[in-house]
N, CA, C and O of each residue as an XYZ file, in Angstrom:
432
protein
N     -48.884    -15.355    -63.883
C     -49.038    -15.790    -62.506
C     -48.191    -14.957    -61.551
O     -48.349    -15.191    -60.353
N     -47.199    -13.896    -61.954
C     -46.480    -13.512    -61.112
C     -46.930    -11.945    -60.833
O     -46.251    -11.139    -60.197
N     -48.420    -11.637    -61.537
C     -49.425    -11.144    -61.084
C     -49.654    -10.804    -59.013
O     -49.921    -11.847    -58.416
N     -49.584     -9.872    -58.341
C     -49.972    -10.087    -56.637
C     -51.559    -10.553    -57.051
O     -52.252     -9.882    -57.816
N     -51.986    -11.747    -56.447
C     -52.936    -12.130    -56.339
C     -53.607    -13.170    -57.182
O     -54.694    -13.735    -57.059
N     -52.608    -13.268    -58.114
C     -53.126    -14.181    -59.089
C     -53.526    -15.476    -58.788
O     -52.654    -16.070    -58.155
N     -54.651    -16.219    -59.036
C     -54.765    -17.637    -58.755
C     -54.898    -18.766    -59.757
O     -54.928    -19.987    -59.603
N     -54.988    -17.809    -61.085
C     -55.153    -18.637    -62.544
C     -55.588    -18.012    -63.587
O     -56.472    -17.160    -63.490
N     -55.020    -18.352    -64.753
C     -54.914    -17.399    -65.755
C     -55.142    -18.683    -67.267
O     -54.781    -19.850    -67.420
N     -55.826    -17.806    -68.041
C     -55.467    -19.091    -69.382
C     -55.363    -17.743    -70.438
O     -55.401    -16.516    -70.353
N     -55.201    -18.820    -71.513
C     -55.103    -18.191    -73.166
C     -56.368    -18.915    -73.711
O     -56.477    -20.124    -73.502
N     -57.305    -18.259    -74.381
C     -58.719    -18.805    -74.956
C     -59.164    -18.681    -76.203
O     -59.156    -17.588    -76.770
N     -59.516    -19.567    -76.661
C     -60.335    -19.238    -78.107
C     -61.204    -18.863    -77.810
O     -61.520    -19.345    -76.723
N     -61.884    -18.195    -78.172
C     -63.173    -17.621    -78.179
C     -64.298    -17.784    -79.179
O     -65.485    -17.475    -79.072
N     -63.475    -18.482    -80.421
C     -64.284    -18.854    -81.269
C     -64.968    -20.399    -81.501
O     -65.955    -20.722    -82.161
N     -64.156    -21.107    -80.793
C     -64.243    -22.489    -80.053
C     -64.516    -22.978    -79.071
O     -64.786    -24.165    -78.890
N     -64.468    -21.802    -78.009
C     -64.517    -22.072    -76.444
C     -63.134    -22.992    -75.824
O     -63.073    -23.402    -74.665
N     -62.373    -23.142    -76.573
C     -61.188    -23.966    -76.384
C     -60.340    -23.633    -75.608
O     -59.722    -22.824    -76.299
N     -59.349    -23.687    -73.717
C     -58.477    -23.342    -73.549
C     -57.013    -23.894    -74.338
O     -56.762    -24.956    -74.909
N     -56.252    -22.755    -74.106
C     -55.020    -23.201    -75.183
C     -54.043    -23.126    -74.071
O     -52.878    -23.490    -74.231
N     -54.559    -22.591    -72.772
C     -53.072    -22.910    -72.126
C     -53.666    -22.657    -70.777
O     -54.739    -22.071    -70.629
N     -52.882    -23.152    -69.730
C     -53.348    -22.520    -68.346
C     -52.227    -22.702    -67.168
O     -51.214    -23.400    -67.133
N     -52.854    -21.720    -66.128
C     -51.359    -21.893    -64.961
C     -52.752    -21.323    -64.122
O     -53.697    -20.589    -64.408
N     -52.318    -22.089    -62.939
C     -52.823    -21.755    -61.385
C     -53.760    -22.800    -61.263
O     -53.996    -23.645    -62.128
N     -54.356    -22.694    -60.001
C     -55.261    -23.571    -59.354
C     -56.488    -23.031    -58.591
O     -56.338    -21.922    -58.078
N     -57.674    -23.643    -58.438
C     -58.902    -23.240    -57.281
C     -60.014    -23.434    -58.210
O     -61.175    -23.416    -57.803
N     -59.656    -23.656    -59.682
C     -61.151    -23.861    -60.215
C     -60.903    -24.255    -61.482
O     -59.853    -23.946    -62.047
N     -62.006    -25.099    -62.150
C     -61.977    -25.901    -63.248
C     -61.776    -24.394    -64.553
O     -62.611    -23.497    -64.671
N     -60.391    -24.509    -65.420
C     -60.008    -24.148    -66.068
C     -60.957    -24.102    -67.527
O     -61.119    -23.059    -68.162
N     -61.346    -24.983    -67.791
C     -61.933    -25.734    -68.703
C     -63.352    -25.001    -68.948
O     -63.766    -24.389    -69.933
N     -63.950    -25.284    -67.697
C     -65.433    -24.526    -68.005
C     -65.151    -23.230    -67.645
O     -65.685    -22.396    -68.376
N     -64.422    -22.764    -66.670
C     -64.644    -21.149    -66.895
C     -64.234    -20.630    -68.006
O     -64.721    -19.538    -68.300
N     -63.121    -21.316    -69.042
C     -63.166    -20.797    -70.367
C     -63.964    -20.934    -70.967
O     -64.086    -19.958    -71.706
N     -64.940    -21.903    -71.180
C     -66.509    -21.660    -72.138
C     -67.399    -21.109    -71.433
O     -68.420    -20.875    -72.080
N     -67.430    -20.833    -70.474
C     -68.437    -20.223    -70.001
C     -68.051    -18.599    -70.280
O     -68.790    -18.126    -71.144
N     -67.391    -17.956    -69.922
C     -66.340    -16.876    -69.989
C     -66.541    -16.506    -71.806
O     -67.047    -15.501    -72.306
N     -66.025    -17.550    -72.404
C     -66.136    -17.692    -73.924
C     -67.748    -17.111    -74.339
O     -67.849    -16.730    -75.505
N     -68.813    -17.031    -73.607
C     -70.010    -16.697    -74.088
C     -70.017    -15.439    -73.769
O     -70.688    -14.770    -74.555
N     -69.220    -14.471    -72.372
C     -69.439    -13.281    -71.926
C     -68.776    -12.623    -73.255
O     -69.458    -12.042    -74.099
N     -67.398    -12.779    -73.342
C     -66.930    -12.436    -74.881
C     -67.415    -12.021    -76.396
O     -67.154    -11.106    -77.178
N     -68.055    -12.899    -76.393
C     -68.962    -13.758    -78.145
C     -70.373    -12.337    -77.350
O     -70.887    -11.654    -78.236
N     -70.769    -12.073    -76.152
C     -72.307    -11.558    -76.473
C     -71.498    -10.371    -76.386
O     -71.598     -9.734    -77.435
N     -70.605     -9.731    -75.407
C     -70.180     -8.352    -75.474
C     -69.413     -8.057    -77.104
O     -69.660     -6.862    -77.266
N     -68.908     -8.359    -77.912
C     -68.357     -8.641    -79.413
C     -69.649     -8.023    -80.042
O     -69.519     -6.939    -80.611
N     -71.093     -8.708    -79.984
C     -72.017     -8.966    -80.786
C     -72.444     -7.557    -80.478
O     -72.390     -6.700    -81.361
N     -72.921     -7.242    -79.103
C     -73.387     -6.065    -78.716
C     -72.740     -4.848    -79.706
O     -73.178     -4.148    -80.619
N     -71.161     -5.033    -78.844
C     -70.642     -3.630    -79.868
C     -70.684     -3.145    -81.070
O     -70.652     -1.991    -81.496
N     -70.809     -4.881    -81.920
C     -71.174     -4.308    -83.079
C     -72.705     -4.309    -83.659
O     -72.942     -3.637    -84.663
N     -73.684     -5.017    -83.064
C     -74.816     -4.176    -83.095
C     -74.781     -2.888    -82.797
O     -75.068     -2.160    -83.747
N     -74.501     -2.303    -81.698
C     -74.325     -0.851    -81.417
C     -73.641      0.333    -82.639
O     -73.877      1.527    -82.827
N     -72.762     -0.593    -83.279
C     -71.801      0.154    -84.351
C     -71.010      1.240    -83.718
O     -70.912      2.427    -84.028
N     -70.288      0.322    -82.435
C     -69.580      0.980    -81.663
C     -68.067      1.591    -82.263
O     -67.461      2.626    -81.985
N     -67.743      0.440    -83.230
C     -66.279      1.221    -84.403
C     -65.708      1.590    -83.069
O     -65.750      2.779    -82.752
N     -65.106      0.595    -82.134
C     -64.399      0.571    -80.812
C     -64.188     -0.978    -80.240
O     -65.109     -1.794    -80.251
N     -63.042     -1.235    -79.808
C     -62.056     -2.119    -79.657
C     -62.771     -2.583    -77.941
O     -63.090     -1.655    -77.198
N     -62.851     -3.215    -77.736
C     -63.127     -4.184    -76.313
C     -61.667     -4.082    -75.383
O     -60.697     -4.636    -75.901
N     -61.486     -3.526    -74.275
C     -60.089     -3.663    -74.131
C     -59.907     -4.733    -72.953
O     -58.806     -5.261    -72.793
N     -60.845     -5.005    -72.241
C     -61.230     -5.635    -70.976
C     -62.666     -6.050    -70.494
O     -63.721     -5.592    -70.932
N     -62.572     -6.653    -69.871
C     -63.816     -6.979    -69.637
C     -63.581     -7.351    -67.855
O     -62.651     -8.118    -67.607
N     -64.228     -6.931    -66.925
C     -63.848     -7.026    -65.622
C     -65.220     -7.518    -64.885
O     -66.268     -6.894    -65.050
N     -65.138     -8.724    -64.027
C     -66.524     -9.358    -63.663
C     -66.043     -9.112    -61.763
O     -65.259     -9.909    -61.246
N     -66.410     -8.395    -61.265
C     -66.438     -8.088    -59.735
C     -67.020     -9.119    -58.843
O     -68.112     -8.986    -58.292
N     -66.011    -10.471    -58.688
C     -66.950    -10.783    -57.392
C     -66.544    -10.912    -56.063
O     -65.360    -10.682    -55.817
N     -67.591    -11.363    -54.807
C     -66.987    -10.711    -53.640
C     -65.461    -11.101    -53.162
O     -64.572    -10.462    -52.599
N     -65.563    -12.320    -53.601
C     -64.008    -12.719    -52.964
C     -62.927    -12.309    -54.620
O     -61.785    -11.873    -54.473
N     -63.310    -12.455    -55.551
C     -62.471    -12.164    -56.465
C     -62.882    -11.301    -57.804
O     -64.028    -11.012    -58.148
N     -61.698    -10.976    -58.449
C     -62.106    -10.675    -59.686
C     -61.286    -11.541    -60.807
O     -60.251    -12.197    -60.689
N     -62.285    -11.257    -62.149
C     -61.908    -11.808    -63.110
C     -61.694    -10.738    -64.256
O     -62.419     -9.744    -64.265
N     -60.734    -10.908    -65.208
C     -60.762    -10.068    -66.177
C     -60.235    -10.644    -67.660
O     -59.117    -11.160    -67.638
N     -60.848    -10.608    -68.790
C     -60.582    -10.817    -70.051
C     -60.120     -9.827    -70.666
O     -60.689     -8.740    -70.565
N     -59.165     -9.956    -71.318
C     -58.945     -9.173    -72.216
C     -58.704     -9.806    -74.034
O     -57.687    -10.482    -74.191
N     -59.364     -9.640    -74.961
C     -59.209    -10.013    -76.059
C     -57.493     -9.900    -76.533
O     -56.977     -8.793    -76.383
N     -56.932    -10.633    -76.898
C     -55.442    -10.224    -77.756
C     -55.457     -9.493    -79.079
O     -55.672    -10.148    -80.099
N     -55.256     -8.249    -79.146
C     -55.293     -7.324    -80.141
C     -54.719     -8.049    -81.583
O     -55.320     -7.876    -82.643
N     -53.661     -8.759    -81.502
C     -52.762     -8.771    -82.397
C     -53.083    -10.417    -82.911
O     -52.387    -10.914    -83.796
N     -54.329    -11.276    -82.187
C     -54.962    -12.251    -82.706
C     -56.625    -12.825    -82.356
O     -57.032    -13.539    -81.440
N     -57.393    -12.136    -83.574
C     -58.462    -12.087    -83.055
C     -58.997    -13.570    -82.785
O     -58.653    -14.600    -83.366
N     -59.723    -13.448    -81.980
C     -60.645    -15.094    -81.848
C     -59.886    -15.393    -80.398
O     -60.378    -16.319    -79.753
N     -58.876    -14.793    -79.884
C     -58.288    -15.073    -78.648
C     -58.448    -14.290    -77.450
O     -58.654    -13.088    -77.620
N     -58.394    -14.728    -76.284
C     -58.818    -13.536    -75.116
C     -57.589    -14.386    -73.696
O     -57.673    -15.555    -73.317
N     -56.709    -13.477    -73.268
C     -56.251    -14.257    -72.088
C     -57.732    -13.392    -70.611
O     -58.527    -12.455    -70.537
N     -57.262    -14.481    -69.839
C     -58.209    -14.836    -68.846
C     -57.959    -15.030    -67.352
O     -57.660    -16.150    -66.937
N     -58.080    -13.881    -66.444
C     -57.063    -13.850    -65.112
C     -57.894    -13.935    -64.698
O     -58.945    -13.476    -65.146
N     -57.719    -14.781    -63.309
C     -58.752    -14.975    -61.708
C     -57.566    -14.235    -60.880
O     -56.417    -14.640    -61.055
N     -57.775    -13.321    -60.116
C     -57.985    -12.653    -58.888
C     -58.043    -12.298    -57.419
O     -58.573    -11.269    -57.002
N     -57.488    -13.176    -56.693
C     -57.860    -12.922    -55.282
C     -57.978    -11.156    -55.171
O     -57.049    -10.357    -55.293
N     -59.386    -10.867    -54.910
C     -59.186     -9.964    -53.995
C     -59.109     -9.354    -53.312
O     -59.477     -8.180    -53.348
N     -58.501    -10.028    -52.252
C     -57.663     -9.178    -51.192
C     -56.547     -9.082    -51.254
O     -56.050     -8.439    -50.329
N     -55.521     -9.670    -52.381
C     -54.339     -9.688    -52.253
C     -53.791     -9.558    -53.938
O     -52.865    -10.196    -54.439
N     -54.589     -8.626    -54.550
C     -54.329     -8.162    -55.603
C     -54.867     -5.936    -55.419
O     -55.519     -5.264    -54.620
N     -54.020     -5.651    -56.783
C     -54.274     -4.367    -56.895
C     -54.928     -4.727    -58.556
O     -54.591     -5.449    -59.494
N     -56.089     -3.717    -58.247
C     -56.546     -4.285    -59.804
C     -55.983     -3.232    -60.831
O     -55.583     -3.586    -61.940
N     -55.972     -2.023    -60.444
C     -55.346     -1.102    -61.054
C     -53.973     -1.863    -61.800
O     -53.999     -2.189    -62.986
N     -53.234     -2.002    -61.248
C     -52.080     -2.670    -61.824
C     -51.981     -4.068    -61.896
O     -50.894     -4.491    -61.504
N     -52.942     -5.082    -62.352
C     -53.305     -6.030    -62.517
C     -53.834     -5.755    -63.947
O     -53.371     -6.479    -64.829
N     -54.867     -4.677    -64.349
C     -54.846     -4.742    -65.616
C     -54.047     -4.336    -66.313
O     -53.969     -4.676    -67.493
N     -53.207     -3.452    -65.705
C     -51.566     -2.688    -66.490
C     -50.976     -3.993    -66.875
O     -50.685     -4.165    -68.059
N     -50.807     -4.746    -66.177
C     -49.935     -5.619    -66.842
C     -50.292     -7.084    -67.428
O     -49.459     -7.879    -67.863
N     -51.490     -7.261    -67.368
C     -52.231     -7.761    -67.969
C     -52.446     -7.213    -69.855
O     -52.908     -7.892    -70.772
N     -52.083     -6.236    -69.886
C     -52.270     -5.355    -70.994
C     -50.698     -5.604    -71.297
O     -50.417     -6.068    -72.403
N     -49.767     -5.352    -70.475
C     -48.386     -6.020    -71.169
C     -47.791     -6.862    -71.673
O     -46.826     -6.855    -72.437
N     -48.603     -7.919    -71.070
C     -48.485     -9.340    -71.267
C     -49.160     -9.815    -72.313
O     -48.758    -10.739    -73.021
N     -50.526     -9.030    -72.502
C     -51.035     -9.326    -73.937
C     -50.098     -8.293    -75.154
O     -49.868     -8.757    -76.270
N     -49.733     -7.213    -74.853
C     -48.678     -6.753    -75.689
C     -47.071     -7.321    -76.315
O     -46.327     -6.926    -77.213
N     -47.022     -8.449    -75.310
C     -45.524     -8.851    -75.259
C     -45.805    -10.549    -75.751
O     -44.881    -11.352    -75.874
N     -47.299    -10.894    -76.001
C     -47.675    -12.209    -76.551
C     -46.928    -12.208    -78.278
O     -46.990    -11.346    -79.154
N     -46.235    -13.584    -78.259
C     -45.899    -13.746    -79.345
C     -46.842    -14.908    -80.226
O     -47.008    -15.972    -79.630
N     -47.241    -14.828    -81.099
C     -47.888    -15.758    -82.049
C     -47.507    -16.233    -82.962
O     -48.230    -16.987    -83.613
């Protein structure tokens, strides 16, 4: 959350659709993790239909007032943290930098 722009963030199963944790406010936590949980599960399926033998590092959904971005947790599969966006008052460039730190610095 200490993200510029952040408005809500979770930790997700992806294999359950289950949130496991959340911070911020402006929208039901709950369903944008299962819903979110399906963008995951079809981009997963794709790559490896494709036999892409390549790692998912993000996933970034552009909309007008905000963005959203997933990123799977490398170091536990079946999990993805999950940031909402203001943007006008975020840099996304360095929104996924540290978004990528934060999944680096996740302990399990």
């Amino acid at each position: 959350m200490q993200i510029d722009g952040a408005k809500a963030v979770a930790l997700v199963d992806y294999e359950s659709g289950m949130l496991l944790g959340e911070a911020g406010s402006g929208m039901d936590m709950e369903v944008a993790a299962a819903g979110n949980t399906e963008v995951i599960r079809a981009k997963m399926k794709t790559a490896a239909s494709l036999n892409l033998n390549d790692t998912i590092e993000d996933i970034l959904i552009s909309l007008g007032t905000a963005y959203h971005i997933l990123r799977p947790v490398a170091k536990k599969k079946g999990l993805f943290l999950y940031l909402v966006l203001d943007r006008n008052k975020s840099n996304l460039a360095l929104a996924r930098r540290k978004v990528q730190d934060v999944e680096g610095a996740l302990v399990m």
